[in-house]
N, C-alpha and C positions, 0 to 999 in steps of 0.2 A: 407786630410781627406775625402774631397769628392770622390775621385777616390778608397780611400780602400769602403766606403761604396755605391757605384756602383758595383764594383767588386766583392763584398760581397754576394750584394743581387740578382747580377747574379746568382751566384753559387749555393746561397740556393735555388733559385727559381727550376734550371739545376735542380738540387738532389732531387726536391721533386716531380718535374714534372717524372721522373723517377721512381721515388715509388708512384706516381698516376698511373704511366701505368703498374706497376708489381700489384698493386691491382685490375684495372679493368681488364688484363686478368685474374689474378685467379677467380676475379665474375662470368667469361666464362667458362674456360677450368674447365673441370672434369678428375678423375682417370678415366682409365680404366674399364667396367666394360659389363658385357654379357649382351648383348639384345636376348635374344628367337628373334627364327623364328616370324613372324605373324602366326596369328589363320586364318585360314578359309582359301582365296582363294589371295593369293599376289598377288601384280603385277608384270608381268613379267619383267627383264631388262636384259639389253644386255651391255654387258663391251669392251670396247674398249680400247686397250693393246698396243700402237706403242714402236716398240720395235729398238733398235741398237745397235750390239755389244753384248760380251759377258764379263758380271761384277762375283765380287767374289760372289755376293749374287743372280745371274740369277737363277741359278736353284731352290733354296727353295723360292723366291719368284713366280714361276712358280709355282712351288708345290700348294705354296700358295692361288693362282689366281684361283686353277683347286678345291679347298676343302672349297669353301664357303659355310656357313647354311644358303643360301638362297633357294627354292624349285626351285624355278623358273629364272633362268638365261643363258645364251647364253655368249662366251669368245670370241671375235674377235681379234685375234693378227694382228698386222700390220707391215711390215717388208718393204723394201722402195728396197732392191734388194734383187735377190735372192741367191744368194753369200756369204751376212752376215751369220758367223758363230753362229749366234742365232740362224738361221732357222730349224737345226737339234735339238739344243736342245727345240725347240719349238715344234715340231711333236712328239719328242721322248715322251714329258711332255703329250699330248693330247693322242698317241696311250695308255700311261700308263693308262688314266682318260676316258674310255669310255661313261662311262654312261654321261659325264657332254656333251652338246653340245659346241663344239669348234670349229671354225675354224682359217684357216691362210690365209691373203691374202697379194700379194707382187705387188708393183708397187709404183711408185712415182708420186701423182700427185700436178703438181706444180701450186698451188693457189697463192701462194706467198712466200717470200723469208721465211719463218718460218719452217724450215726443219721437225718438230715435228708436225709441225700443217699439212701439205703436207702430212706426210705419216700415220694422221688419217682419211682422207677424204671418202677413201674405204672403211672404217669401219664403218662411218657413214652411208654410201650410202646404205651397206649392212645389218645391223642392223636391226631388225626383231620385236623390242619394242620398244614402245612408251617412257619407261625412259632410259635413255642411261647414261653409266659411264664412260666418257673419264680419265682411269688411266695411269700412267706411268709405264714403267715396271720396276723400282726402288721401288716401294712402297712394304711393306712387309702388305700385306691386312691380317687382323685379321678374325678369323673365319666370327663373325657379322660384316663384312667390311659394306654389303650391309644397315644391319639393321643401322649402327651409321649415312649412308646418311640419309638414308628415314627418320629417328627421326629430322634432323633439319629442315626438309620441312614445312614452314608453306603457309598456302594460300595465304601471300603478296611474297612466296620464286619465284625466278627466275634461282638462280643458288644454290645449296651445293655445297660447298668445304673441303677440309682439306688443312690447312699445312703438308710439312714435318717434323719432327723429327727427328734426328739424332739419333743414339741410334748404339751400336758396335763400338766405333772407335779405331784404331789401330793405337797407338805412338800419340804424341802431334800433330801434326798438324790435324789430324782428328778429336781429342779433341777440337780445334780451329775452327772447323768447324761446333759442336756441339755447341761451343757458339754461332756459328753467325747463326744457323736456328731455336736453341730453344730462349734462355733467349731473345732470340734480335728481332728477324725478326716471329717471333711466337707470340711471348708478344705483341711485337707492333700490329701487325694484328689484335689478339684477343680483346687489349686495342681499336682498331680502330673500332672493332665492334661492343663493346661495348658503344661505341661515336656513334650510324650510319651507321661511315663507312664501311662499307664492301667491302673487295676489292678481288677479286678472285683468288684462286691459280691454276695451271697448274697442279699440282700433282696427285690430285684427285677431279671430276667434276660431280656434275651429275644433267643433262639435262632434260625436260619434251621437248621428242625429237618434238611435235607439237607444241609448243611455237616458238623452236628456229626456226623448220623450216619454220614456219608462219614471222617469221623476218629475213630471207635470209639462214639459214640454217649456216652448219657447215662455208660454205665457207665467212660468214658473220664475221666470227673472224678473216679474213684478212686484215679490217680495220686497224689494229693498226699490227704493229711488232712484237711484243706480243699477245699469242691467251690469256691470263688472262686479260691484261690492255683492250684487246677487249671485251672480256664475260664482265669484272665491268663497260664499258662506255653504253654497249648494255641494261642488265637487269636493268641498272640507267635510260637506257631513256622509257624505258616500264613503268618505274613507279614500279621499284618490288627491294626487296632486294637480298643483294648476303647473306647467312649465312653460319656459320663454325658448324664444327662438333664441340661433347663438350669435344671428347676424340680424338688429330689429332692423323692420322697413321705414325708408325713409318719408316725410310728409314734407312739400316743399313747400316754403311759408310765405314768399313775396311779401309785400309791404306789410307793414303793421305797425299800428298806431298804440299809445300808452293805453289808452282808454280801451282798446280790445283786449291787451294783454290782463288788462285787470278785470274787465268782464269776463273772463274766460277764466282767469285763475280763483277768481273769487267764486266763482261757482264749484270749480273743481273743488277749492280749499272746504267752502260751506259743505259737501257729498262729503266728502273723506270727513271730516267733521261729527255727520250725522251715522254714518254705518261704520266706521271705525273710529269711535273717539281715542281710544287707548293707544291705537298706533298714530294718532294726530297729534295729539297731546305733545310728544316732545318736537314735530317736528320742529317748532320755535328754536331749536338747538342745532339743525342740518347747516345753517349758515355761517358766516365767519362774524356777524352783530357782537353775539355773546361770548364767545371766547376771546374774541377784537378789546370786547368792554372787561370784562375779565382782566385780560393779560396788564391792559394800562394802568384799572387799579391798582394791581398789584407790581406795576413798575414805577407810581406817582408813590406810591406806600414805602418802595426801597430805592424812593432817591434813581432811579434808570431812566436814561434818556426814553422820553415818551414815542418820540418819532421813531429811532431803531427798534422799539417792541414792537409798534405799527408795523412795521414792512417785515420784522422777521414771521410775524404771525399772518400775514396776509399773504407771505410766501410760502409758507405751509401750508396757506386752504390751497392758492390758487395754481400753485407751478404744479401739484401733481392732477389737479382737475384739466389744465392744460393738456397735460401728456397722457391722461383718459383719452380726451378729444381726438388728439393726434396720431393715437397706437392703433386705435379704431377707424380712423379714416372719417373721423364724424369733422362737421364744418369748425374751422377756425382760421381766426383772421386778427388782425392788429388791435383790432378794437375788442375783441372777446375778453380780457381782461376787465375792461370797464363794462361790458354788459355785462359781466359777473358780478363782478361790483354793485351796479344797479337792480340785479336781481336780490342781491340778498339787502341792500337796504329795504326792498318792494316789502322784505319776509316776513318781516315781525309785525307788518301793519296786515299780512296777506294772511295770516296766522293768527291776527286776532278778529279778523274780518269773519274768518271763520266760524268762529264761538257767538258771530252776531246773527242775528235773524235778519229780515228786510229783503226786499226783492232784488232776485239776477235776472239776465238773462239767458236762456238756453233755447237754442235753435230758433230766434225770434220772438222766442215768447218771454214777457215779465213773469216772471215766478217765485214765489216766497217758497224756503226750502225751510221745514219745522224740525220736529224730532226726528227720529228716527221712526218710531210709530206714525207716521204723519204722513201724507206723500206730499207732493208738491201742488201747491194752490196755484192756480190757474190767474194768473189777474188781468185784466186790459190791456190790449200790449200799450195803451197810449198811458196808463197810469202812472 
């Protein structure tokens, strides 16, 4: 009896702490909705674009990047050789968009083993405003991209960010993808900042470029392996918060295969890993696995039909993660269910993948990610 009501009251506590964090991101996150340009005289910013490769969504996010209603802005693409098949469609995108100021600059300089963080550096150097928007070139920026930064800045702010969103994805695994960066890795964030925490995303950034450079400048985010886990330890020690936009920008995701999905998360999972172990730590517990495995114990312990705990419990993770999805206007579709589903079996293997060492990849390269003291070993990409 004592072991069903432990196991019980694990479960319940799992499932509600879960629908605490789907309520305070919704207190966060808002729809979508148009901000006007400013009145009078903006401040000018300057966007910085590090760019690699050529994706199914490059070009209309280019598009994108060159048709902002902000008056005043500057586009700095940054391109790490000159070879990459981006570089033509990135000139091609700029000779189309005259009137906008853009330019393209190519070189790799190498601050530290973070290949994205390397091939912003130039951009930064060259950068012509005082606020600076370190984007990626995945992000599909909304007309008032600039206006949804500038609305989170408040005078304690150090860093705006957005999450990603998924949105577009093509066949289930992309679906599966779409669980793991909205309902999960979105909600959490937004639940975390709503706590306090604020913790920065890489996606989209944007800098009061005298601040950062008054605290060592761009090349200051090579403290940590991650230029995000650096930006959240840096504006933490200034004394200033990191905040999120209220409507994050969408990333459209087209095809995707298991094997990306797990290259991709298994890197992320190892980073979070290595610079915030303590808030990694439980994520083993974000999914419906343990409270799932929990509830049945302790329904096989008292005799209760094992199937009716099953669905009562898996309706409690997933009908309000649902209606996250849906309040927000974020994608959902018949099969989002079972990509939930499939994400949180992925989790407790993607979670202990974490705590393991052994080589990812990140932007093409194989890489061993170590301690935290450690940066990232470079290896072969053929290794």
């Amino acid at each position: 009896m004592e072991l069903t009501l432990i196991a019980a009251s694990l479960s319940v506590t799992l499932i509600l702490s879960n629908l605490a964090s789907i309520l305070l991101a919704a207190s966060r996150l808002k729809r979508h909705r148009t901000i006007a340009p400013p009145a009078g005289k903006p401040r000018p910013v300057s966007i910085i674009v590090p760019s690699r490769g050529v994706e199914p969504f490059t070009q209309e996010t280019l598009e994108r990047a060159l048709s902002l209603d902000w008056p005043r802005y500057e586009l700095v693409f940054c391109v790490a050789h000159a070879d990459d098949p981006v570089v033509r469609l990135i000139r091609a995108a700029i000779a189309r968009s005259p009137k906008v100021p853009a330019r393209l600059l190519i070189g790799d300089d190498r601050i530290s083993a973070n290949p994205k963080l390397n091939n912003c550096v130039k951009g930064w150097e060259a950068a012509r405003h005082d606020w600076v928007v370190l984007a990626d070139s995945n992000v599909l920026m909304p007309r008032d991209y600039v206006q949804h930064l500038m609305a989170a800045w408040r005078p304690d702010t150090g860093l705006v960010c957005s999450t990603p969103i998924g949105s577009r994805p093509a066949g289930f695994w992309a679906e599966v993808e779409c669980a793991f960066l909205n309902t999960l890795q979105a909600r959490w964030q937004y639940a975390g900042e709503a706590l306090g925490l604020g913790f920065a995303q890489g996606k989209s950034m944007l800098w009061n470029k005298p601040m950062l450079d008054a605290s060592g400048g761009i090349r200051a985010l090579a403290a940590e392996i991650a230029e995000d886990a650096a930006a959240t330890k840096l504006v933490n020690g200034l004394g200033l918060r990191v905040n999120l936009v209220a409507a994050p920008f969408e990333q459209p995701l087209g095809r995707r295969t298991f094997d990306e999905i797990w290259s991709r998360q298994a890197r992320w999972a190892r980073l979070r890993r290595v610079t915030f172990p303590w808030f990694f730590a439980p994520e083993i517990l974000t999914g419906a696995v343990v409270p799932l495995a929990l509830a049945l114990l302790a329904a096989a312990s008292a005799g209760v039909s094992l199937w009716a705990t099953a669905i009562a419990v898996l309706a409690a993770f997933y009908l309000p993660e649902c209606a996250l999805a849906w309040s927000k206007g974020w994608y959902l579709s018949p099969r989002m269910v079972a990509a939930i589903m499939m994400r949180d079996l992925i989790l407790p293997a993607m979670w202990a993948r974490g705590w393991l060492g052994g080589a990812v990849d990140w932007r093409g390269n194989a890489m061993t990610i170590g301690t935290k003291a450690a940066e990232l070993e470079e290896t072969p990409s053929g290794a």
